[in-house]
N, C-alpha and C positions, 0 to 999 in steps of 0.2 A: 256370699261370694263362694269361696270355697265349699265345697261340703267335708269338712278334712276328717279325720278318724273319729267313729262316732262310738270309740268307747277304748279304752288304754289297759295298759298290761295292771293286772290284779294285784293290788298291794300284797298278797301274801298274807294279811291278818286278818282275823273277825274282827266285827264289831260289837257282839256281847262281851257284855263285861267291860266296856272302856268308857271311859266318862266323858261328860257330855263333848268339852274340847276335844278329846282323841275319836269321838264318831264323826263329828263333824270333816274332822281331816280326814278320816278315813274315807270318806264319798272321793268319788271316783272323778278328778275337775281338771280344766285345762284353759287355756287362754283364748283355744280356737284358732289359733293362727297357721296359718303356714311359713318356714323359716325355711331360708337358706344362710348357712354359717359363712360368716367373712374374718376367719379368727387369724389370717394373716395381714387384712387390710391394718388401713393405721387410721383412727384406733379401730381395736378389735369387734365388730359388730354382727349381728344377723340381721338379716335384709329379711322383712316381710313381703313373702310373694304371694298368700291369700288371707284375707281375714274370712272366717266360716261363718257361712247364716247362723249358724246357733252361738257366734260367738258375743263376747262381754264385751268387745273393742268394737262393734259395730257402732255407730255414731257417735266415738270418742274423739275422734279426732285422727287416727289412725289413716294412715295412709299405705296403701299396698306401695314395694318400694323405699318405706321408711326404713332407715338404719337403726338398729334397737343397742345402744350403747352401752345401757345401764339398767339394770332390773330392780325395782325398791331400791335405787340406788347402792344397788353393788355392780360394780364395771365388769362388765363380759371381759377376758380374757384368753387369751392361747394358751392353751394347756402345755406345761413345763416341759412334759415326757409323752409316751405311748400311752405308762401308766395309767398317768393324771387321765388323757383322754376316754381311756376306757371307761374310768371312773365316773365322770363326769357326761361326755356325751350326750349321752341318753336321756342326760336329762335338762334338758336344754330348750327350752320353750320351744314347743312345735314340734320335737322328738319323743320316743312312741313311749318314752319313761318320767313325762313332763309329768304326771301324777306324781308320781314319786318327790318329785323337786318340795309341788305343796303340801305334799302329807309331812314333809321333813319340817315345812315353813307353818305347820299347823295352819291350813287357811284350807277353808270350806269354800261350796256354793255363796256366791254374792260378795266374797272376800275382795278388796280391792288390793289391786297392782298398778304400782306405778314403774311407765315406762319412760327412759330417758330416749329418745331417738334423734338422730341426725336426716337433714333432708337438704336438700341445694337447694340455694336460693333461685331457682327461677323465678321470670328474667331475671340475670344482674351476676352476682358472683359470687361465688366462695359457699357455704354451709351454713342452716340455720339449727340451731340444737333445741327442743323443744320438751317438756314433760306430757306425757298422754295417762291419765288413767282408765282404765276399765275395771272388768270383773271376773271371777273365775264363773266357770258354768260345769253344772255335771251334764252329762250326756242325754240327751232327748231320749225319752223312750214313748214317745206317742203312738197309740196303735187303735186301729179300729175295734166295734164290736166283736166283729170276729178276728180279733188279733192282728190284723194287719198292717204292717212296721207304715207310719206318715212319718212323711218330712214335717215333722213338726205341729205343734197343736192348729189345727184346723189346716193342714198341708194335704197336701194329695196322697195318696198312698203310692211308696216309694215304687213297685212293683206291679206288672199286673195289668194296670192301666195306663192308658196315653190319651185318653180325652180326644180320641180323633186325631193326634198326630202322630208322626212314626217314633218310635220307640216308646216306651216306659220313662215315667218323671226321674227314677234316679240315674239311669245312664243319661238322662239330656242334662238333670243338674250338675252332674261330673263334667260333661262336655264344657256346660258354661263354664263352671268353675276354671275349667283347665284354659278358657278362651280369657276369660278375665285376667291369670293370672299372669298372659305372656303379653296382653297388652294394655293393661295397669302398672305392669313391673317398671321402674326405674330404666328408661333406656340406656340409661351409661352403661349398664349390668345384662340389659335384658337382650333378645336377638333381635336384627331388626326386622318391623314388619312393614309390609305394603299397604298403608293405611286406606288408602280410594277402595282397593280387593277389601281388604281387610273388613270395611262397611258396607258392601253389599252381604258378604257372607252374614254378619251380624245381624242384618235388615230382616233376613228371612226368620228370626228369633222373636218377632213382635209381639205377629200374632198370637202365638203361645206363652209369652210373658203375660199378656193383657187377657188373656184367659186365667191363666194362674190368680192375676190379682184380682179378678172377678170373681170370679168360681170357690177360690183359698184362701182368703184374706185373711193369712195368718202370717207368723214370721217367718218364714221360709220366701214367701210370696211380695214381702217387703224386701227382703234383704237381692230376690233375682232382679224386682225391677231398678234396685238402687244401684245392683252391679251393672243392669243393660242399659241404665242411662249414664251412669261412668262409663261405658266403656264407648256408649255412642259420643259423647261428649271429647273424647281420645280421639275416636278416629274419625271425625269431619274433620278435625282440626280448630282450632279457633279462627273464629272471623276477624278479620285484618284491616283494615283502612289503611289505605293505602293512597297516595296524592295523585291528583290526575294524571300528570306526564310520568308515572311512573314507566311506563314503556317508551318511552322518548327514546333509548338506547337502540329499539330495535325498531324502527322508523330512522335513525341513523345509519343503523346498517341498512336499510331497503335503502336508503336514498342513495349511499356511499357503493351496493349493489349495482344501482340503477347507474351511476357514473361510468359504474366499471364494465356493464355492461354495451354500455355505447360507446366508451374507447374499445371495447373487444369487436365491436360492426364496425368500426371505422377502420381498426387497424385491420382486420382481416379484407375490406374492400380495396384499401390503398395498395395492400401487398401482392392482391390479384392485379390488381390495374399496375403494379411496378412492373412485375412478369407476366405483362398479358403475352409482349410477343415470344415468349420462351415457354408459354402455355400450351399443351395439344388443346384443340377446340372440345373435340370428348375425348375422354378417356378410355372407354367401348366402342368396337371392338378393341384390346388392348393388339398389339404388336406382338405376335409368337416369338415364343424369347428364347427358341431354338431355329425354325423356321424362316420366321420374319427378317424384314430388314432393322435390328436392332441400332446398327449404327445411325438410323436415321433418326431416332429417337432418347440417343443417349445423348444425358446434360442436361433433356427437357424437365419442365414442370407440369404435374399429372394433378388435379384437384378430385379428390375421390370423395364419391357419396357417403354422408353419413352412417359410420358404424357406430357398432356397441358392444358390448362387452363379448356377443356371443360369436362378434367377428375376430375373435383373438384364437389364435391357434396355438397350443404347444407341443413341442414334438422335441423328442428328445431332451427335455429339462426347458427347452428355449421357447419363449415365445415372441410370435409376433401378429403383427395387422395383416388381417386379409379381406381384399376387396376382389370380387371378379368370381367369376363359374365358370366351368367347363365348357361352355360355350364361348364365351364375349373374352376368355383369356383372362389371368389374373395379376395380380399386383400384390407383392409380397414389403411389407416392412420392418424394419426388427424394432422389437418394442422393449429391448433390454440393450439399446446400442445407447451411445452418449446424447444424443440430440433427444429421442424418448425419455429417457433418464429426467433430461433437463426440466422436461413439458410436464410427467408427473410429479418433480418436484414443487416444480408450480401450482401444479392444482392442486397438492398438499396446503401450499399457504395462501391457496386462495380460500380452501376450505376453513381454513384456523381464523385469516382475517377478513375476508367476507362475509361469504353465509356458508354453513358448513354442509346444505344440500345444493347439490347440481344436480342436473339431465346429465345422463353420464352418455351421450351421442360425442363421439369423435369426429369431426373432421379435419381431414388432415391434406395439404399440403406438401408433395415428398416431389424430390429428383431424380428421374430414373437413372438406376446405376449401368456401368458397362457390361458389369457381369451378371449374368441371371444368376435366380435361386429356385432350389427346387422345395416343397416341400408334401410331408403326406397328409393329405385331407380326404379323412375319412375312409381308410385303409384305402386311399388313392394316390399313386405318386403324381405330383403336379411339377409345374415348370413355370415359371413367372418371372415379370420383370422386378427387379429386384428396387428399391424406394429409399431413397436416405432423405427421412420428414426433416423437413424446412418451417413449416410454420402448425399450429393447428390450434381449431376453436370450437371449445367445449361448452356444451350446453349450451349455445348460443348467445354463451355469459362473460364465457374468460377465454381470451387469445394472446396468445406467446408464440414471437417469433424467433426459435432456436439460433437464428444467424449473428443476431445481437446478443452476446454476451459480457458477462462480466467473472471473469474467469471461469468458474464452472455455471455459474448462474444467468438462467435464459427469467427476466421477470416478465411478469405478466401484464396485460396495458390496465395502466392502473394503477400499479403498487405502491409506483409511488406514492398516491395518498396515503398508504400505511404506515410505510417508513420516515413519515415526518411526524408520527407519535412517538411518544417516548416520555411523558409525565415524570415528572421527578419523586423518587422513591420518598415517604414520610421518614418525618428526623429519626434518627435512632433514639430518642427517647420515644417514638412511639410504641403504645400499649399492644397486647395481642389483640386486641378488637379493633384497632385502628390499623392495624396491619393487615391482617383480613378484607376490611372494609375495602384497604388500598386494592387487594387483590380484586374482593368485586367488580368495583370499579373501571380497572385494569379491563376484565374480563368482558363488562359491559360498551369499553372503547374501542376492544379488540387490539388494546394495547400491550403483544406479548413481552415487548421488553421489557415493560415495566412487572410486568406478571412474573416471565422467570426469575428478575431480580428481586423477587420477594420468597423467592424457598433457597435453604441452607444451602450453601456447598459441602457438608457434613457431612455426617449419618453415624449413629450410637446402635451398636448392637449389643445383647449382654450374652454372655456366653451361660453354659449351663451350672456352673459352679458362681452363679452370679459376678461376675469380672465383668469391666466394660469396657469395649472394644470401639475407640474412637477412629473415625475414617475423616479424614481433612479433606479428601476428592472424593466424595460422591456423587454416584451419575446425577446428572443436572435433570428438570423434568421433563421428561420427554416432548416432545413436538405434539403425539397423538392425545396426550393430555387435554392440553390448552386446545385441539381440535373439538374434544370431545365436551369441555366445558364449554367452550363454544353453541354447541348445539344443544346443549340444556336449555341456558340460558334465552335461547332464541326459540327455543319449541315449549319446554314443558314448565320451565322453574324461571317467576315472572320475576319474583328479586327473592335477594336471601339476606340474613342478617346475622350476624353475632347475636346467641341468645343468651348463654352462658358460660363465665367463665371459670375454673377450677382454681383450687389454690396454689403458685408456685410450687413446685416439686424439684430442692436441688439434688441431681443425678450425678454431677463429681462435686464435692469439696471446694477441693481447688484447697487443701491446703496439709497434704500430707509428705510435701517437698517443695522447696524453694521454687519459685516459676512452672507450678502446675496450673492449670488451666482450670477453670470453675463450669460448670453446664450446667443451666437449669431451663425446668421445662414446664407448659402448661398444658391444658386438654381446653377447647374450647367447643361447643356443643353450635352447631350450625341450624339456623329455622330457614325451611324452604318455604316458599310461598307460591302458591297454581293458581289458577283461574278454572273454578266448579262451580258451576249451577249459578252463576253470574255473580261472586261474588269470590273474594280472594281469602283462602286460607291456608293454613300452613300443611302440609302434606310432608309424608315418608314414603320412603319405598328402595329397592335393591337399584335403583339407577342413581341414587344422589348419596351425597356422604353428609351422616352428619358430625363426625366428631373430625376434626383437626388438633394436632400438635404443633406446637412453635415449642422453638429453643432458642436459645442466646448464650456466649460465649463472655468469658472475661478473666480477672483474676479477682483471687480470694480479698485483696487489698486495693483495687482499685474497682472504676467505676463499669460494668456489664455493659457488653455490644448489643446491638438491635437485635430484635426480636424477629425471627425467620422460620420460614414454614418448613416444617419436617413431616409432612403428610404427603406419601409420593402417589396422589389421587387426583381426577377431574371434580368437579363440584360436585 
């Protein structure tokens, strides 16, 4: 995997004159691994980010991502002071003084180490702790007849050569290595990556591995094709089964679509035919709204041809609907007055509880006003009849008739079907994975009541002196959220699942004063699941989230409130 440093700082001593134990220690050895320090976590560990082709730990069972606890069974620990750390550091398995460590521990080439490591139980919960051993290795010094530094006994020559591809073998085995180590690492720790991207780019890595292990067939050649089918094996995802009607949810929404769509033809035909006689026949030529005989036209109803978005003007901060040209006369609307207001407040929940894509074509229904308005279109001053919308229907999908209200609320024909969901929230002894679940679900109904009422009214922040700063009203999750979940779940992410869950983490007490309040919290790791190359597997990427928080509330002496979502995210 790695190619990590292929030789460490010089102990300082000869080897003539030391006996045969002290030569032996003196060789130059290391573990091979790559380490990143976690000397704050709890307990204290280093997280393996590469194991190196030349390393001892290669098929020990080692995992890149593994937490390294315990070394020959001495516990890693946070160094007391500055001091200590200076001291110690450097020499730290996978830091550039890890010789040192073994010359001190008298252990040569072939010497065995055992490591204690921590790993998560994927799927399922909590940590599994494990012993691995390997071997120390002194540094490769393999080289051609003419001197030429190989990756290894019977490897390529590091430099120099590319076998017909672009670069030289040790800058592409660095490439690997560094591609290995960001997606093999433990994603709890690691960044996230885009795994579908992510395996194209690797794809193009094949044919030069399968050359390597034809052409090399040494350890170097073993250890790349073993990191490119790990790392291929990461980024497909694993293959899923999944039960037939798994998409039953979004066949519920086309059907529940399809309903809503023909109370939207219906209502809007009924509404024409109510005011057909208070209808102009056409609406072009419009009536000069300086000129003309306005009064003969005011209080009428005008049905104006389908706009879009580019039909919206704004002029001086305000926007509104514009239908008509300088010839035929136009027709001005305000798209930030109450009755508009209403109409995109609509199409907001029809996006969250429908389908969250529309035809975004406006038509709209308005009342000519007595007053014209003027406006500038396109460094032209214009003059028009001025429109207060009455009815209008989007996308040929959703129609809302502004006249009907319910105090500020104009809903859309249809809604009703939404607002007779409302599923009852799981017991409060539900777990974090049954809470989640609740949420899927929810999400999959287009059930947002039940969805909002599964995240905290909370929120914990810690200040920088570690203090924590409880909030009993925090913003609720927004609207655009459950939108945006919404349209995952209906385009890209087929279902999802609780895959793993953390251990308990209590963040207050709750008992450092009579009637203090207890919080504790967990992490739960989310698996997304697509639809690729005809067959469902689990997929990453910067559009979906995988880690989730819940917390729950109680006291130190009594029994802890349900468990609520404190991740302010769409899926």
């Amino acid at each position: 995997m790695a190619v990590s440093r292929r030789t460490a700082l010089a102990l300082g001593v000869g080897i003539t004159g030391l006996g045969a134990t002290e030569a032996l220690a003196a060789v130059d050895v290391s573990t091979g691994l790559g380490i990143t320090a976690m000397l704050d976590a709890t307990p204290p560990a280093l997280r393996v980010t590469s194991i190196g082709w030349f390393s001892g730990f290669r098929d020990s069972g080692l995992k890149v991502g593994d937490q390294i606890v315990a070394v020959d069974g001495v516990p890693v620990t946070k160094p007391a002071n500055a001091q200590e750390a200076q001291r110690t550091s450097y020499k730290l398995i996978g830091a550039t003084g890890e010789n040192v460590r073994w010359a001190e521990a008298r252990k040569g080439p072939g010497a065995k180490v055992v490591l204690k490591v921590r790993r998560r139980a994927t799927p399922g919960q909590g940590w599994r702790t494990l012993d691995v051993t390997g071997t120390l290795q002194a540094p490769d010094n393999s080289r051609t007849a003419d001197n030429r530094i190989l990756l290894g006994p019977k490897g390529p020559p590091a430099m120099y050569q590319n076998d017909g591809f672009d670069g030289a073998w040790q800058p592409w085995a660095d490439a690997l290595a560094k591609s290995a180590s960001a997606v093999l690492d433990d994603p709890l720790h690691a960044l996230s990556l885009s795994t579908r991207y992510e395996l194209k780019q690797h794809l193009d890595r094949q044919a030069r591995v399968q050359l390597l292990v034809s052409k090399y067939p040494g350890p170097f050649a073993k250890a790349a094709m073993q990191d490119f089918e790990a790392m291929l094996e990461r980024l497909e995802g694993p293959a899923i089964s999944l039960p037939a009607d798994v998409l039953h949810y979004r066949e519920l929404g086309e059907a529940r679509a399809n309903e809503v769509r023909q109370k939207a033809q219906t209502g809007w035909a009924a509404l024409q035919a109510e005011i057909a006689g208070q209808t102009l026949a056409q609406p072009f030529p419009a009536v000069h709204p300086v000129h003309g005989d306005r009064a003969s036209v005011a209080g009428k109803y005008v049905v104006l041809p389908p706009m879009r978005n580019r039909d919206w003007i704004t002029e001086a901060g305000h926007t509104w609907f514009v239908s008509g040209g300088a010839r035929d006369g136009w027709y001005f609307a305000d798209a930030e007055g109450r009755e508009a207001v209403m109409m995109f407040d609509a199409l907001s929940r029809y996006r969250r509880l429908v389908l969250p894509n529309i035809a975004e074509t406006y038509e709209l229904i308005g009342q000519i006003q007595e007053e014209p308005a003027q406006l500038v279109i396109r460094e032209r001053a214009y003059f028009g009849l001025k429109l207060k919308p009455v009815a209008g229907l989007i996308g040929g999908a959703m129609f809302v008739d502004m006249r009907k209200t319910e105090g500020r609320v104009a809903r859309f024909a249809g809604e009703e079907i939404y607002r007779q969901l409302g599923a009852a929230a799981p017991p409060d002894s539900a777990s974090p994975v049954e809470v989640l679940q609740a949420m899927i679900d929810a999400l999959k109904e287009s059930d947002q009541r039940l969805w909002t009422s599964l995240f905290a009214p909370w929120s914990v922040q810690w200040t920088g002196d570690g203090r924590v700063l409880f909030n009993a009203n925090a913003v609720h999750q927004p609207d655009s959220y459950f939108e945006e979940a919404r349209r995952r779940i209906m385009e890209r992410v087929c279902e999802m699942r609780p895959l793993w869950t953390d251990d308990v983490r209590v963040v207050i007490p709750g008992d450092k004063y009579p009637g203090q309040m207890r919080l504790e919290e967990v992490t739960v790791e989310m698996q997304h699941i697509g639809r690729f190359d005809d067959s469902y597997r689990a997929f990453v990427d910067v559009t979906v989230h995988r880690w989730w928080k819940l917390q729950r509330l109680g006291m130190a002496d009594a029994a802890m409130g349900p468990w609520r979502i404190t991740s302010l995210q769409p899926i």
